[in-house]
C-alpha positions in Angstrom: -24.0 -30.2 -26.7 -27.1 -31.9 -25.4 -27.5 -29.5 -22.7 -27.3 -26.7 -25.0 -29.9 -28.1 -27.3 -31.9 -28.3 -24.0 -31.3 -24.8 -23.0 -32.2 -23.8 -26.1 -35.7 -25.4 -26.2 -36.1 -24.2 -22.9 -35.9 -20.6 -23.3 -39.1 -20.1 -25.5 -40.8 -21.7 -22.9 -39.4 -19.7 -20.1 -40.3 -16.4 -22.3 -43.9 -17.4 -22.2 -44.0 -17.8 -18.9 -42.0 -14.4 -18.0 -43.7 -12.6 -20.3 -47.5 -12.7 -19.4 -47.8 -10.5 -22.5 -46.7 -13.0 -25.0 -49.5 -13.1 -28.2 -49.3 -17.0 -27.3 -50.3 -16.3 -24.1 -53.4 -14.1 -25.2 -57.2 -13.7 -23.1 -60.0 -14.1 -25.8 -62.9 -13.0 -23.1 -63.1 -10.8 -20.4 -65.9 -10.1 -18.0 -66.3 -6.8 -15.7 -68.6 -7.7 -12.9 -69.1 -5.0 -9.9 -71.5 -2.8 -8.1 -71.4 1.2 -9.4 -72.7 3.9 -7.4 -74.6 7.0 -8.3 -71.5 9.7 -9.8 -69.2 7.1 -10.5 -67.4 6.1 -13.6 -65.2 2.2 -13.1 -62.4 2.3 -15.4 -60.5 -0.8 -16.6 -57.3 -1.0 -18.3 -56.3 -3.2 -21.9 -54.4 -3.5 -24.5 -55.5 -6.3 -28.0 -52.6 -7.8 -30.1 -54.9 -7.9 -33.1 -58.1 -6.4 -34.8 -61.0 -7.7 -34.4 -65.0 -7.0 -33.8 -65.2 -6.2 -30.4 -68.7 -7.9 -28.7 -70.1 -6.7 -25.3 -72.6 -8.6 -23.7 -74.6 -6.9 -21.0 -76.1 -9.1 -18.9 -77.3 -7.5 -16.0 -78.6 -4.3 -16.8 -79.0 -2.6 -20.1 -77.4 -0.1 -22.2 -79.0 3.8 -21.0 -78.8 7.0 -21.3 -77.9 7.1 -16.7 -75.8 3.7 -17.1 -73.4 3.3 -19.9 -70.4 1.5 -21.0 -67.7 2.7 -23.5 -64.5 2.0 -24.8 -61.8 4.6 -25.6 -58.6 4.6 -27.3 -55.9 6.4 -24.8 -53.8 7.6 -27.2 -56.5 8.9 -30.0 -59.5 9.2 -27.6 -61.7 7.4 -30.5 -65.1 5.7 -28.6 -66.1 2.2 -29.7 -69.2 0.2 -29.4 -70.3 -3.4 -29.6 -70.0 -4.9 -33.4 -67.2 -2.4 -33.9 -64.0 -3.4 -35.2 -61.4 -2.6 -32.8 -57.6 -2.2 -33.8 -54.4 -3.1 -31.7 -53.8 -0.8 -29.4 -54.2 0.4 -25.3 -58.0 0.5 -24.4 -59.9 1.9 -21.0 -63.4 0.5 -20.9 -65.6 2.7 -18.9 -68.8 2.1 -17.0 -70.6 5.1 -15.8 -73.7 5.5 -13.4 -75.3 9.0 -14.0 -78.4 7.4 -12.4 -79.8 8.1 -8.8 -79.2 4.4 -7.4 -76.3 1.9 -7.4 -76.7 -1.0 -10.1 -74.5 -4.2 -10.5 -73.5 -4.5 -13.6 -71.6 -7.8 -15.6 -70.0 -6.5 -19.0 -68.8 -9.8 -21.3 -66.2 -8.5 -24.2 -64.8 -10.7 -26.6 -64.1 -11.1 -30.2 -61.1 -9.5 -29.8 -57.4 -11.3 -28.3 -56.3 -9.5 -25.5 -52.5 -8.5 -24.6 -52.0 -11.2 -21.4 -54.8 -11.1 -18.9 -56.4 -7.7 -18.3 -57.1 -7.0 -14.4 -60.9 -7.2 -13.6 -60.7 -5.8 -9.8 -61.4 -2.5 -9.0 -59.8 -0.2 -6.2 -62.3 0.6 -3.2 -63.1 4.0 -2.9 -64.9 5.4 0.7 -65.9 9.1 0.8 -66.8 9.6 4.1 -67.0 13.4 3.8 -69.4 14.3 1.8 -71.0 11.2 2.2 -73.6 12.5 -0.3 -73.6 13.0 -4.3 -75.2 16.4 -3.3 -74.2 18.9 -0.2 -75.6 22.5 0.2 -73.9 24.4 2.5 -75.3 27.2 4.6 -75.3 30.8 2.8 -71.5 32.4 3.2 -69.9 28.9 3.6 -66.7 28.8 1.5 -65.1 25.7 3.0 -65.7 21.7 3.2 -64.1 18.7 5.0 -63.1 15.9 3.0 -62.1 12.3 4.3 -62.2 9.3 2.8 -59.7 6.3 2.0 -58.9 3.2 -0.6 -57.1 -0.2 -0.9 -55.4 1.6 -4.1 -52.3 3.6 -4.4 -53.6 6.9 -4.3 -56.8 9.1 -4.4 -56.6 12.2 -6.1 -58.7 15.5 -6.6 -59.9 16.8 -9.6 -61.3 20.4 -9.4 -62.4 22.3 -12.6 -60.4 25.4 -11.8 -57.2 23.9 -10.7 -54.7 23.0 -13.6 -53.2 20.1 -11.4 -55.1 17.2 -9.1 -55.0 17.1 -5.3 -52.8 14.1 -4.3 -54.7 12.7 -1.1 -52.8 9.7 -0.4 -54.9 6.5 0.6 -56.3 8.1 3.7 -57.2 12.1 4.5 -59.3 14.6 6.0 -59.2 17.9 5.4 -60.8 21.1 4.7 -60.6 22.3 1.3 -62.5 25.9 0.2 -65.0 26.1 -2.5 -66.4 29.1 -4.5 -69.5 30.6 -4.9 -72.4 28.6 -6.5 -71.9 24.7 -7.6 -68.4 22.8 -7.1 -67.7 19.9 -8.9 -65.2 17.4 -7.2 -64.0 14.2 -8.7 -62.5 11.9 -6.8 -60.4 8.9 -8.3 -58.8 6.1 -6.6 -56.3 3.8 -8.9 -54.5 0.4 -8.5 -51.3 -1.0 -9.2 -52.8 -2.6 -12.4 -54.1 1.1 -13.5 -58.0 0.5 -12.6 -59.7 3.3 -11.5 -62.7 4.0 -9.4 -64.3 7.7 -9.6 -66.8 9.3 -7.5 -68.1 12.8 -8.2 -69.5 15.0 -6.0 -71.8 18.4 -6.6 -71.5 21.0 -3.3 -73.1 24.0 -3.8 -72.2 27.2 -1.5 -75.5 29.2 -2.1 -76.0 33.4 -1.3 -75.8 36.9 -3.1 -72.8 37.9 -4.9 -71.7 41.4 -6.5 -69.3 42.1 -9.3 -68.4 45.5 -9.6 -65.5 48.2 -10.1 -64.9 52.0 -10.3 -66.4 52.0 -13.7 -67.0 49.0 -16.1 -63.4 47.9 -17.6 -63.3 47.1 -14.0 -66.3 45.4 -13.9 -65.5 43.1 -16.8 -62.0 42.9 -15.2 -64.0 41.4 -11.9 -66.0 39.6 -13.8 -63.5 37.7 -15.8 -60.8 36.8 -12.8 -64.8 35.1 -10.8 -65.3 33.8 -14.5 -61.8 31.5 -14.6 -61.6 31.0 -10.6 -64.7 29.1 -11.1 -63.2 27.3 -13.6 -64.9 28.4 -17.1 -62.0 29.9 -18.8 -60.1 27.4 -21.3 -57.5 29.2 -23.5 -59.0 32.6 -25.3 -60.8 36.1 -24.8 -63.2 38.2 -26.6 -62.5 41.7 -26.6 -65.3 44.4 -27.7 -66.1 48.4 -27.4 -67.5 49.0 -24.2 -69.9 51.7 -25.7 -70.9 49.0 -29.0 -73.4 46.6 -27.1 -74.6 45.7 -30.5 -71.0 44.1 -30.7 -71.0 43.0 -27.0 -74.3 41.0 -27.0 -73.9 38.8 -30.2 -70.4 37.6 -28.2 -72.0 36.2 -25.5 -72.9 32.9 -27.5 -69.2 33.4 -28.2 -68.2 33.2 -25.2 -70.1 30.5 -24.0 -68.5 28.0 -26.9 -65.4 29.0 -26.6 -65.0 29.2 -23.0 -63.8 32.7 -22.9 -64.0 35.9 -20.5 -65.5 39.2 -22.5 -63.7 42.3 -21.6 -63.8 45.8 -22.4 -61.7 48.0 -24.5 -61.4 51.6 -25.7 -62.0 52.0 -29.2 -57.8 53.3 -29.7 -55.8 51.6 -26.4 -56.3 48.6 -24.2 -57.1 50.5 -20.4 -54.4 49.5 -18.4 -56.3 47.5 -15.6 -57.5 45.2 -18.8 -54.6 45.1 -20.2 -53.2 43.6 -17.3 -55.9 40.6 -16.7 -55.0 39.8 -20.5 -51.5 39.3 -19.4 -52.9 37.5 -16.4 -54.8 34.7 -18.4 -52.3 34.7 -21.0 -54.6 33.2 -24.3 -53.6 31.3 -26.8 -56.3 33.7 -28.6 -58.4 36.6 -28.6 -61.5 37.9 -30.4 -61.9 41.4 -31.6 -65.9 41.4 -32.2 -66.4 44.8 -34.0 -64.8 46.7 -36.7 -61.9 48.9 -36.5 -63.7 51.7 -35.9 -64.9 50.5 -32.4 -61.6 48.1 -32.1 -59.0 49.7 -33.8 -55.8 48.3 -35.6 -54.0 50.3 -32.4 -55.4 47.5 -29.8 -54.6 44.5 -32.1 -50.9 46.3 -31.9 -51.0 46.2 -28.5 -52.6 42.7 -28.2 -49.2 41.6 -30.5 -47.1 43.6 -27.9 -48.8 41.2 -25.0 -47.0 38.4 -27.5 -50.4 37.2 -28.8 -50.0 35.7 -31.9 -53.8 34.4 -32.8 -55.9 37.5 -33.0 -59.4 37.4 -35.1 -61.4 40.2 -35.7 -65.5 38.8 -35.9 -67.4 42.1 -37.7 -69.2 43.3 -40.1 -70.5 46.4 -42.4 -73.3 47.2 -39.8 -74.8 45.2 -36.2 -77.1 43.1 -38.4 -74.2 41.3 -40.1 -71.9 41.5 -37.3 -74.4 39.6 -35.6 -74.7 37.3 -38.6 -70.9 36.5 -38.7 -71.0 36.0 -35.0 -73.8 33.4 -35.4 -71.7 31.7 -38.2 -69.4 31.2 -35.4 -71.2 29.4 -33.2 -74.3 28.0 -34.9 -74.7 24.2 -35.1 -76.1 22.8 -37.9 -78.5 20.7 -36.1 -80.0 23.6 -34.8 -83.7 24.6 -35.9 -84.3 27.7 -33.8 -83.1 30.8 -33.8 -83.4 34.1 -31.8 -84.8 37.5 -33.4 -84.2 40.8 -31.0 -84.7 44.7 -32.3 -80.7 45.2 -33.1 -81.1 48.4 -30.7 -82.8 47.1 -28.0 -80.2 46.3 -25.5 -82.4 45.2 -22.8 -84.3 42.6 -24.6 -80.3 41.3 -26.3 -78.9 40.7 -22.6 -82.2 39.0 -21.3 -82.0 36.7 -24.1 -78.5 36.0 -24.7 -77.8 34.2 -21.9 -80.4 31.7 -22.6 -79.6 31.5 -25.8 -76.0 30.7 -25.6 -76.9 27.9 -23.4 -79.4 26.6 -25.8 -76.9 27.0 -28.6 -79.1 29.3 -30.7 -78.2 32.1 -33.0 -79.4 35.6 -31.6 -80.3 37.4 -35.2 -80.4 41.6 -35.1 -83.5 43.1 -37.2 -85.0 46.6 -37.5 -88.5 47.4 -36.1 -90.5 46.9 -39.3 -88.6 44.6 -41.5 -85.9 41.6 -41.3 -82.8 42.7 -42.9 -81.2 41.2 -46.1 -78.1 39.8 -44.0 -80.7 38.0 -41.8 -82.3 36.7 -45.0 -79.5 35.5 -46.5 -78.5 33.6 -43.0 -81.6 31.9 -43.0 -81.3 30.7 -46.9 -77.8 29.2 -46.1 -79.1 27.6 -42.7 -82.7 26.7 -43.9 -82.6 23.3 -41.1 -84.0 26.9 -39.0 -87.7 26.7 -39.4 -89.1 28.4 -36.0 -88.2 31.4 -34.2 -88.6 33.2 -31.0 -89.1 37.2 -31.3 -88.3 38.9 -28.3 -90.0 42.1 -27.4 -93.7 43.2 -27.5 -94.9 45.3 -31.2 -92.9 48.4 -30.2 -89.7 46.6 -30.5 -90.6 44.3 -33.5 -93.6 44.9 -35.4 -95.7 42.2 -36.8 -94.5 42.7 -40.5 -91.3 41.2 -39.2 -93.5 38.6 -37.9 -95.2 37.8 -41.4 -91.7 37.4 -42.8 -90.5 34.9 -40.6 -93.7 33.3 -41.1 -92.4 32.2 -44.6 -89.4 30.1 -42.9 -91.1 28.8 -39.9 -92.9 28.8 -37.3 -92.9 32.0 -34.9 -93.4 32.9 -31.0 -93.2 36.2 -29.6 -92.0 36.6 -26.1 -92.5 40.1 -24.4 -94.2 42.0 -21.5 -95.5 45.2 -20.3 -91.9 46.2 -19.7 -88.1 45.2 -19.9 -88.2 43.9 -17.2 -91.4 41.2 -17.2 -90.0 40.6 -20.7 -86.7 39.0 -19.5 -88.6 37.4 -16.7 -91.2 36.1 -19.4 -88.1 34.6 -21.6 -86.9 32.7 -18.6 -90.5 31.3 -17.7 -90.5 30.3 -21.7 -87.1 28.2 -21.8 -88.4 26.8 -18.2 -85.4 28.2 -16.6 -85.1 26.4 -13.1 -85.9 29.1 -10.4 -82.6 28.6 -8.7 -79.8 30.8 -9.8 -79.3 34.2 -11.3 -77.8 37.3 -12.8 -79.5 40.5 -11.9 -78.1 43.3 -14.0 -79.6 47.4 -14.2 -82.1 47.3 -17.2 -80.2 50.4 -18.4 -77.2 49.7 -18.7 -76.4 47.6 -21.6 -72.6 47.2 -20.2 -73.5 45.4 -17.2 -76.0 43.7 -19.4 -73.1 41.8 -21.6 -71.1 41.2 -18.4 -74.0 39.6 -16.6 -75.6 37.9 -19.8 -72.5 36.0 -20.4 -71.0 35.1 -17.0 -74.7 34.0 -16.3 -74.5 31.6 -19.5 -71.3 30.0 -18.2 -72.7 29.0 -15.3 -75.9 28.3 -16.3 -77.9 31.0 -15.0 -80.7 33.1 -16.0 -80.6 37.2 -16.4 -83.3 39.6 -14.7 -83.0 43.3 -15.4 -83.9 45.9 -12.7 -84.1 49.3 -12.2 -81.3 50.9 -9.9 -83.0 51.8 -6.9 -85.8 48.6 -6.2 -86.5 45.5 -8.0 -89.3 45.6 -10.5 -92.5 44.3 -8.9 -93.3 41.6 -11.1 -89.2 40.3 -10.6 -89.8 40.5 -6.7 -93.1 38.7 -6.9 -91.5 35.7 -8.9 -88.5 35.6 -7.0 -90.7 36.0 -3.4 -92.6 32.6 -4.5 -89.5 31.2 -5.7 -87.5 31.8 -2.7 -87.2 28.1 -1.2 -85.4 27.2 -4.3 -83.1 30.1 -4.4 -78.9 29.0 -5.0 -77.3 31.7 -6.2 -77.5 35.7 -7.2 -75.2 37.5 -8.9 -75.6 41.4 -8.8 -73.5 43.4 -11.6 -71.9 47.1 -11.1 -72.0 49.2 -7.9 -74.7 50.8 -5.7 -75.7 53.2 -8.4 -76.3 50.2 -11.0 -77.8 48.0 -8.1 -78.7 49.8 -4.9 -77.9 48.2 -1.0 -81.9 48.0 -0.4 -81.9 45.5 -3.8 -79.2 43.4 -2.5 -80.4 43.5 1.4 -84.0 42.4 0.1 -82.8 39.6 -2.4 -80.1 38.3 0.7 -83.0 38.1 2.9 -85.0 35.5 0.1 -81.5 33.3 -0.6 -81.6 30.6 2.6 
């Protein structure tokens, strides 16, 4: 009887000391003290056994906007900050370095009890190849060696267009290929304790690019197989007219928030080529921008054939409001700007879409000599808008439209002596870096949209040119520009874009 009385007094104790976990055995305070390099983020693993108002204590180096902490919530993704109050529940606390030197860092959190005693080491992480955050290859180079190693159970790589991570094991070299223009790699090395060290790298494989078909489903076809290889495509697809470029402009903001390829259609059947790269990326939806008398309820039959289910129509009664309801898709309300472009001018749309999309602004249709009552009545509901870019000189927008935007906001035309100084005039305005491109033929408003928004997605700026030689003020820019050249994509064939353009703009990318 005594030794059962013993026994049992003993197995509390022995519980405690089995189970690290315990709330008896809880941590008020943990520090996170280490050295972070420029492109990595240090992750570190917790759990609390209560709620509480979480403190951090930064004692080394400050709170920025390059070197951060954060805590996340794994299963609800919810961010907390110091003087928060922070429930029970499994934690990461993430320091990231987005600055261009390595910083030690000592983080002190308490004012919460944590579950046993969180793990405070990190695994090590050597990239030996590419040593660098940053590695240009030469032009044509599709291919990069890796090597590196780690004291932790594994490295893994992450790659935008691959669905599933690279296991590398704790040591490798190999060559991996890379597409055209910028390649982000993350690389993340994890413990036994579920730490994790990752270090990102940018490699950029620079030169001159062409997207093109027999005729221009095939051209968006191209265009949207480069568009999710490089990994922009998330889960949907816009479809539009390929004869409405009113409709196909005002979707490339679309595209660019939603992370969708824009293809073309006939106005009664899907063609059969885009029919099948619809089946290919299989979305969860697709936009039909346009009414059904340039998208008929025909394709949105044969869209439900394909087994899509989530199929919205964006349109309106004419191109002002279509462009209206697209911006009501994708304007912020934060935003104060917004784009104003002739509604038929389909040169000065596609040069200005593109940066636009990026920017987040709404691009707004009007007619030559006064802003239409759908644009109007936008601007009352969004009246945060108060300035304006007009694109186009007084032949595309006269100055009456002008005085009426005057009574929102503030107004700056952009234009030049043709179409094509006039998209190279918008890029100079919204300071696009002279690096990367889309160069599309100034007359055709099809490979206009196909350039605009593939350019938007990855971040580049659209030139228009005539078919046959580049316009002389383009040439001149890109000439003085052509030590800082990346990347060129040229849209359509030979007629669109002749072989003397692309041999003269391959001879200025390095």
């Amino acid at each position: 009887m005594k030794y059962k009385k013993l026994i049992l007094l003993l197995i509390p104790i022995m519980m405690i000391i089995l189970n690290p976990y315990d709330p008896l055995a809880a941590t008020e305070s943990v520090t996170y003290e280490n050295k972070i390099k420029m492109g990595q983020t240090h992750s570190y693993e917790f759990s609390t056994t209560s709620t509480g108002v979480v403190e951090i204590e930064a004692t080394k180096i400050p709170q920025t906007e390059e070197v951060y902490y954060n805590i996340v919530n794994t299963e609800t993704g919810e961010s907390f900050n110091t003087g928060e109050n922070l429930p029970i529940g499994d934690f990461v606390f993430y320091v990231v370095n987005n600055g261009e030197a390595q910083v030690d860092y000592v983080y002190s959190v308490t004012g919460v009890a944590f579950k046993g005693t969180p793990s405070t080491s990190l695994p090590s992480l050597t990239l030996n190849s590419p040593s660098e955050y940053f590695t240009r290859l030469l032009k044509g180079e599709e291919a990069i060696n890796i090597a590196g190693s780690t004291s932790g159970n594994d490295i893994k790589l992450h790659r935008p267009n691959y669905s599933t991570p690279l296991s590398l094991g704790t040591s490798f070299s190999e060559s991996i290929g890379v597409y055209f223009g910028k390649n982000h790699l993350d690389f993340t090395a994890q413990s036994s304790s579920g730490n994790k060290v990752n270090s990102s790298r940018e490699v950029l494989s620079p030169g001159v690019k062409r997207m093109s078909g027999a005729n221009r489903f095939n051209v968006s076809v191209t265009a949207s197989k480069e568009f999710q290889k490089t990994g922009l495509y998330e889960s949907s697809v816009i479809l539009v007219n390929y004869d409405a470029d009113a409709d196909g402009t005002p979707a490339i903001g679309l595209s660019y928030k939603e992370g969708a390829p824009i293809l073309f259609t006939l106005d009664d059947k899907i063609p059969s080529n885009v029919r099948d790269e619809i089946k290919r990326l299989n979305p969860n939806k697709v936009f039909i921008v346009g009414g059904t008398a340039v998208v008929s309820q025909d394709v949105v039959n044969d869209l439900s054939e394909l087994g899509i289910e989530d199929i919205q129509r964006i349109s309106g009664s004419n191109r002002y409001s279509t462009a209206v309801s697209v911006a009501n898709k994708v304007v912020t309300k934060n935003k104060t700007t917004a784009i104003i472009v002739n509604g038929f001018s389909s040169s000065d749309q596609t040069s200005v879409s593109s940066v636009a999309a990026q920017s987040e602004l709404p691009v707004l249709f009007s007619s030559p000599k006064t802003l239409p009552s759908e644009v109007k009545q936008f601007l009352q509901e969004n009246q945060n808008i108060n300035s304006f870019y007009v694109i186009g000189g007084t032949a595309a927008l006269e100055n009456t439209v002008v005085e009426e935007l005057n009574e929102y906001g503030d107004v700056i035309r952009i234009g030049g002596s043709n179409r094509f100084e006039t998209a190279l005039n918008i890029g100079k305005n919204f300071m696009v870096p002279a690096s990367s491109f889309v160069i599309a033929n100034g007359f055709s408003p099809s490979d206009g949209i196909i350039g605009s928004y593939l350019g938007a997605n990855r971040g580049y700026h659209t030139l228009l040119s005539p078919d046959d030689n580049l316009d002389a003020n383009v040439e001149n820019y890109l000439l003085n520009n052509k030590d800082k050249l990346d990347n060129i994509y040229l849209i359509g064939g030979t007629t669109a874009i002749s072989t003397e353009i692309q041999t003269n703009i391959d001879n200025m990318v390095q």
